[in-house]
N, CA and C atoms as a LAMMPS dump frame, in Angstrom:
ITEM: TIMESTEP
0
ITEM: NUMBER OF ATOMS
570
ITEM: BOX BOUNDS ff ff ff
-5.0000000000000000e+02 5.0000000000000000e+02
-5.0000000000000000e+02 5.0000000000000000e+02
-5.0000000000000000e+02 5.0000000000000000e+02
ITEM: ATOMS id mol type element x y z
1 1 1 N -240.416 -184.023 -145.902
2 1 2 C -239.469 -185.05 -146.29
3 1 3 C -239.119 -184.863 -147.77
4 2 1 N -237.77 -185.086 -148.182
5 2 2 C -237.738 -185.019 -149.234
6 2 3 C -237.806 -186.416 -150.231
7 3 1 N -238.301 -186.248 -151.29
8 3 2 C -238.271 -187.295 -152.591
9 3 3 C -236.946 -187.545 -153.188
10 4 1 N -237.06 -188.778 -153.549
11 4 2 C -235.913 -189.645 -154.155
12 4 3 C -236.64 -189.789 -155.404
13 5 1 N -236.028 -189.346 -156.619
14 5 2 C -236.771 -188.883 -158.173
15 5 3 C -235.535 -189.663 -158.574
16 6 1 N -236.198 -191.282 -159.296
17 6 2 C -235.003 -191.659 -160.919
18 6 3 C -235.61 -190.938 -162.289
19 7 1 N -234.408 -190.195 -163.039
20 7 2 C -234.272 -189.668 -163.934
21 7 3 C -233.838 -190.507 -164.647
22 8 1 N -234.709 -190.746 -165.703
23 8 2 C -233.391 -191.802 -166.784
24 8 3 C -233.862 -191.839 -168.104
25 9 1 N -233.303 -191.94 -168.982
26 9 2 C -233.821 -192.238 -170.323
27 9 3 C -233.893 -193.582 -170.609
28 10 1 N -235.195 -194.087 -171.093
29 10 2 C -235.462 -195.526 -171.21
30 10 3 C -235.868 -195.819 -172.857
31 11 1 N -235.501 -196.483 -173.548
32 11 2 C -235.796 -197.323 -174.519
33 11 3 C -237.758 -197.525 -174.304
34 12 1 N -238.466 -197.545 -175.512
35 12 2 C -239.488 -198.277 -175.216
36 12 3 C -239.884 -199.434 -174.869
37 13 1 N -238.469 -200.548 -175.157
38 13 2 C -239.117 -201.738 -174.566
39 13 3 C -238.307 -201.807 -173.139
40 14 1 N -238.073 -200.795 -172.629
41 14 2 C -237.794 -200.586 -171.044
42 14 3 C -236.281 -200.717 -170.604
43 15 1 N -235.61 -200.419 -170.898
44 15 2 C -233.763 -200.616 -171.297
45 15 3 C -233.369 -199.336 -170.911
46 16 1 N -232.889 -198.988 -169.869
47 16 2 C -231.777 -197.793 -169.45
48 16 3 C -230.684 -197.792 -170.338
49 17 1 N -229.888 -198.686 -171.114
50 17 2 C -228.628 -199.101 -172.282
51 17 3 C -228.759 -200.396 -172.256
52 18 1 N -227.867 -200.511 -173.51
53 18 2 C -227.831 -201.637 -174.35
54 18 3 C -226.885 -202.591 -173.344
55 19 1 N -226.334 -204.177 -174.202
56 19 2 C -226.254 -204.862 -173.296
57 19 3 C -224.854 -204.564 -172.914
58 20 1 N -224.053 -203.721 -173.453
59 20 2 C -222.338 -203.224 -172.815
60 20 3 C -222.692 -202.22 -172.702
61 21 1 N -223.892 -201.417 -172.445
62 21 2 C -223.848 -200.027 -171.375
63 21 3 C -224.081 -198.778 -172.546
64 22 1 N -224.198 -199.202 -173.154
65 22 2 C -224.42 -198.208 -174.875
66 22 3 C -225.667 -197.213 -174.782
67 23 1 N -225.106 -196.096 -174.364
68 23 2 C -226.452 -195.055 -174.517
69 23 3 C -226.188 -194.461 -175.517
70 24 1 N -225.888 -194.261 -176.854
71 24 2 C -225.309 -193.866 -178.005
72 24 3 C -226.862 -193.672 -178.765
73 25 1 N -227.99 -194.567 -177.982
74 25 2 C -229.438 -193.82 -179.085
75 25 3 C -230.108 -193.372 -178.379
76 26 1 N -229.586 -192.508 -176.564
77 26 2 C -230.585 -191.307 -176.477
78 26 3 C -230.564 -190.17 -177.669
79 27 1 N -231.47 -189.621 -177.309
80 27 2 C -232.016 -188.718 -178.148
81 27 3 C -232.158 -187.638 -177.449
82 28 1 N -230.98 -186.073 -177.164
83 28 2 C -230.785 -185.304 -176.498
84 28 3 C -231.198 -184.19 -177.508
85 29 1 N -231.771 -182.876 -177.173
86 29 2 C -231.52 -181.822 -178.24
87 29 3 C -231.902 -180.455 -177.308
88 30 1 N -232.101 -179.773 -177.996
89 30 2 C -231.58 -177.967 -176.899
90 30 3 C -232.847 -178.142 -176.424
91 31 1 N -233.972 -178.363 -177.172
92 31 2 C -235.365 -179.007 -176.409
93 31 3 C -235.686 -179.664 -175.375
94 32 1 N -234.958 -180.518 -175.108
95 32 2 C -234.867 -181.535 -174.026
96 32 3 C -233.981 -180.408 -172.893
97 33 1 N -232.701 -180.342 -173.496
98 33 2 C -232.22 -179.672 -172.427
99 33 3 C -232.669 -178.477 -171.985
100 34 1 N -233.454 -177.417 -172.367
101 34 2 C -234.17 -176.727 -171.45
102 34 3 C -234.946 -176.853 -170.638
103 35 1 N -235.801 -178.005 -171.041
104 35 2 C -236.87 -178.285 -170.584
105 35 3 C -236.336 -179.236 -169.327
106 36 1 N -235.533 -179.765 -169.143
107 36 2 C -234.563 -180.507 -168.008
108 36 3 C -234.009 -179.702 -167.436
109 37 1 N -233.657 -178.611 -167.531
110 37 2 C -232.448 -177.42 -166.976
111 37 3 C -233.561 -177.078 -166.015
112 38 1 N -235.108 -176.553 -166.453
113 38 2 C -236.008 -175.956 -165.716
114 38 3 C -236.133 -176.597 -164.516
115 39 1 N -235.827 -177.665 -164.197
116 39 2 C -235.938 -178.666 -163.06
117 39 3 C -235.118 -178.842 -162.398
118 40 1 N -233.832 -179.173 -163.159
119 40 2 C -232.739 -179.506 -162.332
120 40 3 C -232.303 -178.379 -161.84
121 41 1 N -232.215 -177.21 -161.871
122 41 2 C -232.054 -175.341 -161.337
123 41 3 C -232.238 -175.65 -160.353
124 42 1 N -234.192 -176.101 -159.66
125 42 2 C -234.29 -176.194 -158.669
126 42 3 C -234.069 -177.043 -157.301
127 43 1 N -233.334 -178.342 -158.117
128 43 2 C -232.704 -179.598 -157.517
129 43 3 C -230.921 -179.173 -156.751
130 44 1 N -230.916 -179.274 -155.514
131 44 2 C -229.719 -178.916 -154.816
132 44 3 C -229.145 -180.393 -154.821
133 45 1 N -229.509 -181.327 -154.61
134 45 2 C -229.147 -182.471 -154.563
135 45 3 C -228.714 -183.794 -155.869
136 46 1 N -227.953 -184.398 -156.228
137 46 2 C -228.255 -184.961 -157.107
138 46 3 C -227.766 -186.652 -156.332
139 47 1 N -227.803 -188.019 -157.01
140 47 2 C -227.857 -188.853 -156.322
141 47 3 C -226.883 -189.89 -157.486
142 48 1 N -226.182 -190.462 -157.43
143 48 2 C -225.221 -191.226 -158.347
144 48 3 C -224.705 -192.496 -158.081
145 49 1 N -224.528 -193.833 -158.433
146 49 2 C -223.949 -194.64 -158.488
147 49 3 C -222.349 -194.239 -158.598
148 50 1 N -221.4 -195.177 -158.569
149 50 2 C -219.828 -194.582 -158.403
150 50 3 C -219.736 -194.601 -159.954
151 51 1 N -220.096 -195.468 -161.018
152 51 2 C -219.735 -195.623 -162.201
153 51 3 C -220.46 -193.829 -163.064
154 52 1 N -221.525 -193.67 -162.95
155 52 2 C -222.11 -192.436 -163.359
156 52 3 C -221.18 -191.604 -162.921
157 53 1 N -221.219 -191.827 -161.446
158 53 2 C -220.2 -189.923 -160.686
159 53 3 C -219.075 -189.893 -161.252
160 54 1 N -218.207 -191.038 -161.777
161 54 2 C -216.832 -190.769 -161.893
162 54 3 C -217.133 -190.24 -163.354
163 55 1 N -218.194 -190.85 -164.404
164 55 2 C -218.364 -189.862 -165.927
165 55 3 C -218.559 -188.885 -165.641
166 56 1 N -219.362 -188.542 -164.561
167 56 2 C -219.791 -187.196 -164.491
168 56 3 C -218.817 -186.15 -164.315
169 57 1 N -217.913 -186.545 -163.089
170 57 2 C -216.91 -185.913 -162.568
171 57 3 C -215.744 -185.329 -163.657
172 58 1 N -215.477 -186.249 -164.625
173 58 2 C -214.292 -186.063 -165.656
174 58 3 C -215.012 -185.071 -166.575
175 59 1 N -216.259 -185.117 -166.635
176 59 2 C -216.807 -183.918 -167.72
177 59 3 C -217.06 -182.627 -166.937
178 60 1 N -218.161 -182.244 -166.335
179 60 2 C -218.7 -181.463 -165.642
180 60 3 C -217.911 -180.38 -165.271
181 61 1 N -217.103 -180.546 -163.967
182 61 2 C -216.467 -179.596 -163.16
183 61 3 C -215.854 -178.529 -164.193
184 62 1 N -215.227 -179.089 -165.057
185 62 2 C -214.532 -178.063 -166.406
186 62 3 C -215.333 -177.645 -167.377
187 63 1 N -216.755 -178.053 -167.771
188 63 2 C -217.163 -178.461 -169.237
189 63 3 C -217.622 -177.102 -169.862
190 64 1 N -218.152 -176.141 -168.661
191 64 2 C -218.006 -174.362 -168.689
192 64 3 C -216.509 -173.742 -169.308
193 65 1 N -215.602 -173.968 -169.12
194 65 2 C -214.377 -173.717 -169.371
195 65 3 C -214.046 -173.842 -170.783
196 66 1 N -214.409 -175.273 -171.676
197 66 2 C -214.063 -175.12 -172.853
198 66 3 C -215.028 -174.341 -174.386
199 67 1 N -213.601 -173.892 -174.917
200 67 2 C -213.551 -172.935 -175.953
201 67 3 C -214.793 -173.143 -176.756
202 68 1 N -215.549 -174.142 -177.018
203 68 2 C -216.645 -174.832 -177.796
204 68 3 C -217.978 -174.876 -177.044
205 69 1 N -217.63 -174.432 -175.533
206 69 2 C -219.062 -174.841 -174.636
207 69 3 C -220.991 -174.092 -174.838
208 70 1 N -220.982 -175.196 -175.403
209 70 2 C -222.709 -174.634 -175.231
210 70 3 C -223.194 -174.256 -174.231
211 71 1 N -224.238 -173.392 -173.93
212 71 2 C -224.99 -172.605 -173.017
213 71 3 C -225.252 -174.002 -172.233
214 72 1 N -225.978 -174.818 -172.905
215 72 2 C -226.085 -176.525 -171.913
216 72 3 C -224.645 -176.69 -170.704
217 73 1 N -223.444 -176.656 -171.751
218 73 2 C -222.728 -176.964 -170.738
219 73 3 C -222.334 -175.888 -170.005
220 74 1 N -222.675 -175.029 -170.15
221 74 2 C -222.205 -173.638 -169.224
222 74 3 C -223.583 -173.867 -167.809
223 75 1 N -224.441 -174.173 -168.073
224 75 2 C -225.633 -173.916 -167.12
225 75 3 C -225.088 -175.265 -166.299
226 76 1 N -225.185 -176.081 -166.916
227 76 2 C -225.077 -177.612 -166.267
228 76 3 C -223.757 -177.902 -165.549
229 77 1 N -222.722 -177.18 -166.036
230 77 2 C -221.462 -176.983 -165.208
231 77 3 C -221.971 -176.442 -163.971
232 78 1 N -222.605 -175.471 -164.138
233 78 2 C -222.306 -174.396 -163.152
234 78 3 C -223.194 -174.877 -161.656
235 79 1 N -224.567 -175.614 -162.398
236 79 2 C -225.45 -176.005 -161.547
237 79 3 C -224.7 -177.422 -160.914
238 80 1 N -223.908 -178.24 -161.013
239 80 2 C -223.175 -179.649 -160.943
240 80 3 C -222.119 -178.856 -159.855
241 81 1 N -221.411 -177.738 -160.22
242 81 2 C -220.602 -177.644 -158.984
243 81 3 C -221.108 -176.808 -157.642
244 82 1 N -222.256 -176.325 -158.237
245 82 2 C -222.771 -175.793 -156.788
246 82 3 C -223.624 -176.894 -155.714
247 83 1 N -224.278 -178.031 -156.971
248 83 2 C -225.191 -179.004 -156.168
249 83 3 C -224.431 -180.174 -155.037
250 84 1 N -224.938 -180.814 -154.372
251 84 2 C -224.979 -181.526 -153.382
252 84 3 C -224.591 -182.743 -154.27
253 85 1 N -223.466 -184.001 -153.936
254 85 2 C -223.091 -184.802 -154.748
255 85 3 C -223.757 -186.343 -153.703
256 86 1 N -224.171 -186.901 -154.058
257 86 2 C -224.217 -188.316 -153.198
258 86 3 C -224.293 -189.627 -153.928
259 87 1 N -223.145 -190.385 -153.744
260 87 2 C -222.345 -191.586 -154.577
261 87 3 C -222.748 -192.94 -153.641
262 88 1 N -223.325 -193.834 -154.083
263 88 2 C -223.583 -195.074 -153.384
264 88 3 C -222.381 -195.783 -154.15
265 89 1 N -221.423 -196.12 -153.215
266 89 2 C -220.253 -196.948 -153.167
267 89 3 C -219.325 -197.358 -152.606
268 90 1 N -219.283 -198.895 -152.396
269 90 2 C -217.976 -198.957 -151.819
270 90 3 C -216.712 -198.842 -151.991
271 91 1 N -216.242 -198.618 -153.631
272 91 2 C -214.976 -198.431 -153.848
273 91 3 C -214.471 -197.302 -153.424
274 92 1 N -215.282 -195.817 -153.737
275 92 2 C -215.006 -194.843 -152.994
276 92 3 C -214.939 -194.378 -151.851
277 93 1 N -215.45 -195.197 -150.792
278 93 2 C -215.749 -194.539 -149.467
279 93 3 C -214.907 -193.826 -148.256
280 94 1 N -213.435 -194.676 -148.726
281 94 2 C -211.99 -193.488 -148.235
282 94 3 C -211.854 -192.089 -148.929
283 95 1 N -212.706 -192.009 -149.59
284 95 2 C -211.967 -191.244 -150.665
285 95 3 C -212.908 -189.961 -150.521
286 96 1 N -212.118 -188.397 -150.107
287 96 2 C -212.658 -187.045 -150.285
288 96 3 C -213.204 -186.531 -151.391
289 97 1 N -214.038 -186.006 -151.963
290 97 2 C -214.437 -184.717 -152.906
291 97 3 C -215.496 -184.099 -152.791
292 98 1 N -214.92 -182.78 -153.144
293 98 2 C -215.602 -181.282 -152.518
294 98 3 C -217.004 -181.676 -153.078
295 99 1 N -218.015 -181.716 -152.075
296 99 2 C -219.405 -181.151 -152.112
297 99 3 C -219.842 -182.637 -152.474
298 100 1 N -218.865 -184.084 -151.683
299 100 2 C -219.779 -185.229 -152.272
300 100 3 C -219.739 -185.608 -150.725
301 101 1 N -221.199 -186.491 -151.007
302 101 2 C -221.042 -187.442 -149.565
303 101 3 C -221.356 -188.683 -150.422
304 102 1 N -219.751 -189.937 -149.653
305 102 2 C -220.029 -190.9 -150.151
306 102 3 C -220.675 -192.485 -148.951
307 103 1 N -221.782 -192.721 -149.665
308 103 2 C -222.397 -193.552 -148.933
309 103 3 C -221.825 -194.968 -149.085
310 104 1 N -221.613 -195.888 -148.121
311 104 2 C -221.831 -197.425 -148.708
312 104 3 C -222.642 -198.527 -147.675
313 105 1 N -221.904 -199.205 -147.458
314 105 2 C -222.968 -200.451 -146.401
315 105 3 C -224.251 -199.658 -145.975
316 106 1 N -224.184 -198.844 -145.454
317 106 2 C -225.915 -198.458 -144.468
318 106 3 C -226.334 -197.284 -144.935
319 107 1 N -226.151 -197.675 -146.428
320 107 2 C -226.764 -196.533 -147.744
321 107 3 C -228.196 -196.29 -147.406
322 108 1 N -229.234 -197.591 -146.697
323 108 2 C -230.554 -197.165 -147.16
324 108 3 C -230.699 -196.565 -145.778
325 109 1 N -230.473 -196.674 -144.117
326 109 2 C -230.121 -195.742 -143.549
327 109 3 C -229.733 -194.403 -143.505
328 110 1 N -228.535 -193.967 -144.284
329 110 2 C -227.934 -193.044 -144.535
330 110 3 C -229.25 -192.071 -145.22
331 111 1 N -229.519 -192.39 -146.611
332 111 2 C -230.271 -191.832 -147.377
333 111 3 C -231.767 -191.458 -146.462
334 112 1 N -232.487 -192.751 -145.765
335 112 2 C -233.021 -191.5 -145.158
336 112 3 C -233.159 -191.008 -143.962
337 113 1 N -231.981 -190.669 -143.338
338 113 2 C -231.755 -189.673 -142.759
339 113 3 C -231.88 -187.992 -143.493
340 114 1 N -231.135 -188.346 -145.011
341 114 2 C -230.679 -187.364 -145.777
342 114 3 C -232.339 -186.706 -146.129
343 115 1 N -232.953 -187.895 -146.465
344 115 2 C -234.274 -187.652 -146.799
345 115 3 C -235.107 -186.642 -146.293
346 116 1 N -234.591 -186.807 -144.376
347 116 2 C -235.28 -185.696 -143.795
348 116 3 C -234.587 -184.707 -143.169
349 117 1 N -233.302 -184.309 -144
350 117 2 C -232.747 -182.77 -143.67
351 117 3 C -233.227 -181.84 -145.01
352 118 1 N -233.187 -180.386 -144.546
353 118 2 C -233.9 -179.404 -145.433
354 118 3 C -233.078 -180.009 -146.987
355 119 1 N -233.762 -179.643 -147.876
356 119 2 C -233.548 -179.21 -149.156
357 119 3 C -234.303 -179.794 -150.624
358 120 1 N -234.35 -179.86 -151.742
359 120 2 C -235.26 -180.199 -152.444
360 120 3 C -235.597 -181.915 -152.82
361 121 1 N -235.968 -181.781 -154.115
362 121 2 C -235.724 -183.305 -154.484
363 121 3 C -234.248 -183.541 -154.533
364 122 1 N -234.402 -184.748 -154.346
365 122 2 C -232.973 -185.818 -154.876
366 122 3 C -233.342 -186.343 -156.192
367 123 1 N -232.627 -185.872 -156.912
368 123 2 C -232.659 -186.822 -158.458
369 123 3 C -231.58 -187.794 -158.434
370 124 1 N -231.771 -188.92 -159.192
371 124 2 C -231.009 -189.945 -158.956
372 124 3 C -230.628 -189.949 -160.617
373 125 1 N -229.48 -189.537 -161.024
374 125 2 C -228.844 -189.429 -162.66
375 125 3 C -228.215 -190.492 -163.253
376 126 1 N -229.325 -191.2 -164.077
377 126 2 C -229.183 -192.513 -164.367
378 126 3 C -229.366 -193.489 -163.363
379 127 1 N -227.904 -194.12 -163.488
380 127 2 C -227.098 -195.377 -162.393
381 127 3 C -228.188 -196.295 -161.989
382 128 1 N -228.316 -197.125 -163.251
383 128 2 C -229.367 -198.245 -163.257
384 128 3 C -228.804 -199.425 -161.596
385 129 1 N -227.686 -199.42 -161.412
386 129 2 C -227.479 -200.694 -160.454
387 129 3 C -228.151 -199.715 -158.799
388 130 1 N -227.634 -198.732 -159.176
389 130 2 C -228.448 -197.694 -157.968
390 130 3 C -229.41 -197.819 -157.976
391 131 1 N -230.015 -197.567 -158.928
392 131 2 C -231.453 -197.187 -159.052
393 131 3 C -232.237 -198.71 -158.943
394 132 1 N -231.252 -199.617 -159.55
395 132 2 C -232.323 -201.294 -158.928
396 132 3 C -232.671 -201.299 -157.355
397 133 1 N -231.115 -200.968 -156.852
398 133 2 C -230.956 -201.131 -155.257
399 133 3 C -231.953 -199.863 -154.995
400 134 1 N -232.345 -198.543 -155.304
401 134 2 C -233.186 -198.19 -154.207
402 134 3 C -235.035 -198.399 -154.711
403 135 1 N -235.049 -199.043 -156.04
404 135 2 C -236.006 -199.75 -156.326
405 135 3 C -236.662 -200.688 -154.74
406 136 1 N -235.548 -201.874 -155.039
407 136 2 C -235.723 -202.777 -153.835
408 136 3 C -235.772 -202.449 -152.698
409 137 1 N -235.325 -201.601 -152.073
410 137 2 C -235.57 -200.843 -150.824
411 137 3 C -236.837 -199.963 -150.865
412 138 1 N -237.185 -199.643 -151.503
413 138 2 C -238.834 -198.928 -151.47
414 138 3 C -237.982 -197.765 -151.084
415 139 1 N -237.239 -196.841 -152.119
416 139 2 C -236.452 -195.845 -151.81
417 139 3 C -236.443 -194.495 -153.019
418 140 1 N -237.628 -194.666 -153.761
419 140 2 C -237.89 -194.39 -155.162
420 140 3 C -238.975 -193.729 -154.456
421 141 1 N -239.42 -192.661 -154.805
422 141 2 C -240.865 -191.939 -154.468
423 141 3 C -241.31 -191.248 -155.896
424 142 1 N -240.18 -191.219 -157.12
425 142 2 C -240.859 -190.987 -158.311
426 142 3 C -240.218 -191.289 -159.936
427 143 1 N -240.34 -191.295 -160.613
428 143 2 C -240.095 -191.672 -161.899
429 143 3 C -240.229 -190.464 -163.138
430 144 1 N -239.509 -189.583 -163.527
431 144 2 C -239.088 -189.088 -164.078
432 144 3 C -238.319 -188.975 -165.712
433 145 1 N -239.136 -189.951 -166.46
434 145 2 C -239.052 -190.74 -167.521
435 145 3 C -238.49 -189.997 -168.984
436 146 1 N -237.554 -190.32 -169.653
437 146 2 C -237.583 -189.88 -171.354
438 146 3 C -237.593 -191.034 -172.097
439 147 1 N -238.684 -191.809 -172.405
440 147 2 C -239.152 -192.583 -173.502
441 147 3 C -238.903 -192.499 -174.622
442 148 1 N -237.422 -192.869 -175.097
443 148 2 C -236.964 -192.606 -176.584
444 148 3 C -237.384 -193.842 -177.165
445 149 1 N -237.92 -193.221 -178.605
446 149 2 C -238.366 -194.018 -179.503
447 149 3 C -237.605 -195.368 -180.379
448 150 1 N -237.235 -196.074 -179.562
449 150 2 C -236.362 -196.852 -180.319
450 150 3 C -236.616 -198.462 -179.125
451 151 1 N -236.501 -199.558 -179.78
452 151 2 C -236.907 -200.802 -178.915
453 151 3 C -235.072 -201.237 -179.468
454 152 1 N -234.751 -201.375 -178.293
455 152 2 C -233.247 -201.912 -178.238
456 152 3 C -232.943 -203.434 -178.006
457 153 1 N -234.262 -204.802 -177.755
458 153 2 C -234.298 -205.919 -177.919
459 153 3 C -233.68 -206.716 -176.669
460 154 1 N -232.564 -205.751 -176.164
461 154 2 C -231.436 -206.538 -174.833
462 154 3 C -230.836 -205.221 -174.315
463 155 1 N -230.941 -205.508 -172.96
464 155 2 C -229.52 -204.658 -172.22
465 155 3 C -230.017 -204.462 -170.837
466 156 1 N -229.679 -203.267 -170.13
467 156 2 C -229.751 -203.548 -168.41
468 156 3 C -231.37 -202.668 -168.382
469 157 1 N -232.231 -203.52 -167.694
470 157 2 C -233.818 -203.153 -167.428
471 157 3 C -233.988 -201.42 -166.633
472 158 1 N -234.782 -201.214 -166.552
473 158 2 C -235.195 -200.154 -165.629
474 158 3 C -235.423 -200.989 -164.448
475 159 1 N -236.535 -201.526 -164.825
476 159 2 C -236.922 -202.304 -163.8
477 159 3 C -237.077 -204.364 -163.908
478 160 1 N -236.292 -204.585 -162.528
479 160 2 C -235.818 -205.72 -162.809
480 160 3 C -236.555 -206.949 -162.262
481 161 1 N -236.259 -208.177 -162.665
482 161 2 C -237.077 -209.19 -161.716
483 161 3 C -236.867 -209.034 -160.456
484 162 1 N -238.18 -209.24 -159.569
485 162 2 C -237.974 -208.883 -157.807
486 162 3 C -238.585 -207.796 -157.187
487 163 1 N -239.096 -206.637 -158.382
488 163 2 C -239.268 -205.188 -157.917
489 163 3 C -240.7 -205.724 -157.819
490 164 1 N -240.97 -204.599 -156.611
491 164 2 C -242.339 -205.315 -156.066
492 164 3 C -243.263 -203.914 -156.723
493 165 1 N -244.739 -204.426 -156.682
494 165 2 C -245.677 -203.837 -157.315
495 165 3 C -246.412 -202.607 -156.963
496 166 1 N -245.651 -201.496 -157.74
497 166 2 C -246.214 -200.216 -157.134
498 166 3 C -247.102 -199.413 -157.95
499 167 1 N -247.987 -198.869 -157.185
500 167 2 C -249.322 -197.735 -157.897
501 167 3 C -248.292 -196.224 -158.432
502 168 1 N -248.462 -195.989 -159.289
503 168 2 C -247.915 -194.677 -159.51
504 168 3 C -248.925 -193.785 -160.09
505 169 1 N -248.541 -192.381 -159.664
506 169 2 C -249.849 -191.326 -160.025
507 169 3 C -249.126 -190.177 -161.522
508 170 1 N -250.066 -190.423 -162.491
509 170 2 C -248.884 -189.382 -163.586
510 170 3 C -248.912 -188.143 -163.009
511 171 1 N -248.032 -187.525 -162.818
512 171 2 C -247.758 -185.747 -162.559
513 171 3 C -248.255 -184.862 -164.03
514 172 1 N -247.445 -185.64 -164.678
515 172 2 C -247.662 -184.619 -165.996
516 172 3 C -246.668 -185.722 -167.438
517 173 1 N -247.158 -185.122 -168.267
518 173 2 C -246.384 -185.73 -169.541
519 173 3 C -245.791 -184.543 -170.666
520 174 1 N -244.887 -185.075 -171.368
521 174 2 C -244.4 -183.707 -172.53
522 174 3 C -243.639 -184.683 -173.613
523 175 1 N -244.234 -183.94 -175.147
524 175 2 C -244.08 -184.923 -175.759
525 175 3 C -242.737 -183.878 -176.888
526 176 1 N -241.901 -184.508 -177.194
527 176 2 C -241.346 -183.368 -177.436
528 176 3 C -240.732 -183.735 -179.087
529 177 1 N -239.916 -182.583 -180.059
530 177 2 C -240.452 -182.789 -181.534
531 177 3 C -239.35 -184.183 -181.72
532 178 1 N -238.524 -184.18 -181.362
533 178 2 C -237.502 -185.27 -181.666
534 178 3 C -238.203 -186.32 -181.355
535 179 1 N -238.974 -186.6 -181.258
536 179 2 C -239.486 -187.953 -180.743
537 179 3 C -240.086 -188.977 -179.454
538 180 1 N -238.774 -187.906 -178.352
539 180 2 C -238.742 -188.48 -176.53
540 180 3 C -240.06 -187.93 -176.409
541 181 1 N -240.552 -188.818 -175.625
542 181 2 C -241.939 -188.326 -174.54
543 181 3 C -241.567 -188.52 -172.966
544 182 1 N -241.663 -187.575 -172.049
545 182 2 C -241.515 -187.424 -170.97
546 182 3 C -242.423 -188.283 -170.029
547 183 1 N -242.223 -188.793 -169.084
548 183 2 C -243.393 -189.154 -168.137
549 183 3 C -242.874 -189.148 -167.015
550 184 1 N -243.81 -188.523 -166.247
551 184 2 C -243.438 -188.11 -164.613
552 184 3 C -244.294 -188.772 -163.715
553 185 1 N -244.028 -189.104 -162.873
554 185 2 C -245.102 -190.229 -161.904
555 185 3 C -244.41 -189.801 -160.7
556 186 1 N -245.506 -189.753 -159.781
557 186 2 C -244.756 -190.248 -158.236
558 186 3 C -245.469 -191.455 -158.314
559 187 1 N -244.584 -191.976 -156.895
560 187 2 C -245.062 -193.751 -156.14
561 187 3 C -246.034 -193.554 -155.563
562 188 1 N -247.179 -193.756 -155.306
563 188 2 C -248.624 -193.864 -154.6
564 188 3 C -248.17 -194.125 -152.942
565 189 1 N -248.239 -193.636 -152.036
566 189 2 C -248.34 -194.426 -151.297
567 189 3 C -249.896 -195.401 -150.246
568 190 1 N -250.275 -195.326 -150.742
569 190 2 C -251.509 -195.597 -150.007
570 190 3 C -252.682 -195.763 -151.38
C-alpha cells in the first residue's frame, strides 16, 4: 500500500503561513533543495489542494525554460512534469490536465483506492485545507517536517482543533546550516 506523506514547512509555533497565507519566512537554500530533490526523484506521485496546484501549475511546467533557471528549477521542472498530479477539488472537477487526476466529493474513497495501485509515496505539497481534511480522515500515514526558526504568533495551524490523537515514530531528523530542522515521522499504527 502506498503512504500519504504531508510535506510542509512549519513555523515553530506550528503555522503552515501567516494569517493571509504569507510564506515569505520559509527559509529555502541549495541545501534544502538537494536534500528535498533526493526524495522527491523518487516520488511519482504528488498530492495538492486546487489553490497550491494552480501556483504550482503557472510556475513549474515552464520554470526549466527560463533564461535565469537554476539547476533547482531545471530538476524540479522536469520531475513536476513527468510526476502523477492529484488535486482535491471541487472547482476543478470538469476540468482536463495532462497527467492530473482531479478528485472531489468521494476524495477519501478515491484516494484509497489510489493508495493501493502500484507506485511510490504520495507527498502531499503543502495545501494546509487538504492536508486538515486528510488529517481528519485518518489519511496521513506521515509527516515530513521543515521547522523554520521563526514563531509567527497567528495564521493557518498544521494541525487543527478536532485532529484526533496520533503516536508517531521519528524516521530520521536533519538539521541544516540555515537554521530549518527536518523531522520525519510516520503515523504509528498500532
Amino acid at each position: 500500500m502506498r503512504n500519504i506523506i504531508s510535506f510542509m514547512h512549519i513555523s515553530l509555533d506550528g503555522f503552515v503561513c501567516g494569517p493571509n497565507g504569507e510564506m515569505n519566512w520559509i527559509k529555502v537554500d541549495d541545501e534544502i533543495f538537494d536534500h528535498v530533490e533526493k526524495r522527491i526523484m523518487k516520488t511519482d506521485t504528488a498530492l495538492y489542494g486546487r489553490v497550491t496546484y494552480e501556483m504550482m501549475q503557472s510556475y513549474w511546467p515552464t520554470a526549466a525554460d527560463q533564461p535565469n533557471a537554476s539547476n533547482h528549477d531545471k530538476n524540479h521542472s522536469k520531475w513536476y512534469s513527468k510526476a502523477h498530479k492529484i488535486v482535491l477539488s471541487n472547482r476543478l472537477k470538469d476540468k482536463q490536465f495532462e497527467n492530473t487526476t482531479i478528485l472531489s466529493e468521494n476524495f477519501i474513497a478515491d484516494l484509497k483506492a489510489i493508495k493501493e495501485t502500484e507506485g511510490s509515496e504520495i507527498l502531499v505539497f503543502g495545501s494546509p485545507s487538504t492536508t486538515h481534511a486528510l488529517i481528519h480522515a485518518g489519511m496521513i500515514d506521515g509527516y515530513w517536517l521543515f521547522i523554520n526558526p521563526i514563531l509567527l504568533g497567528s495564521g493557518i495551524p498544521l494541525f487543527s482543533n478536532g485532529s484526533s490523537q496520533k503516536l508517531l515514530q521519528r524516521i530520521s531528523t536533519h538539521e541544516f546550516k540555515n537554521g530549518v530542522t527536518e523531522l520525519n515521522y510516520e503515523v504509528k499504527t498500532s
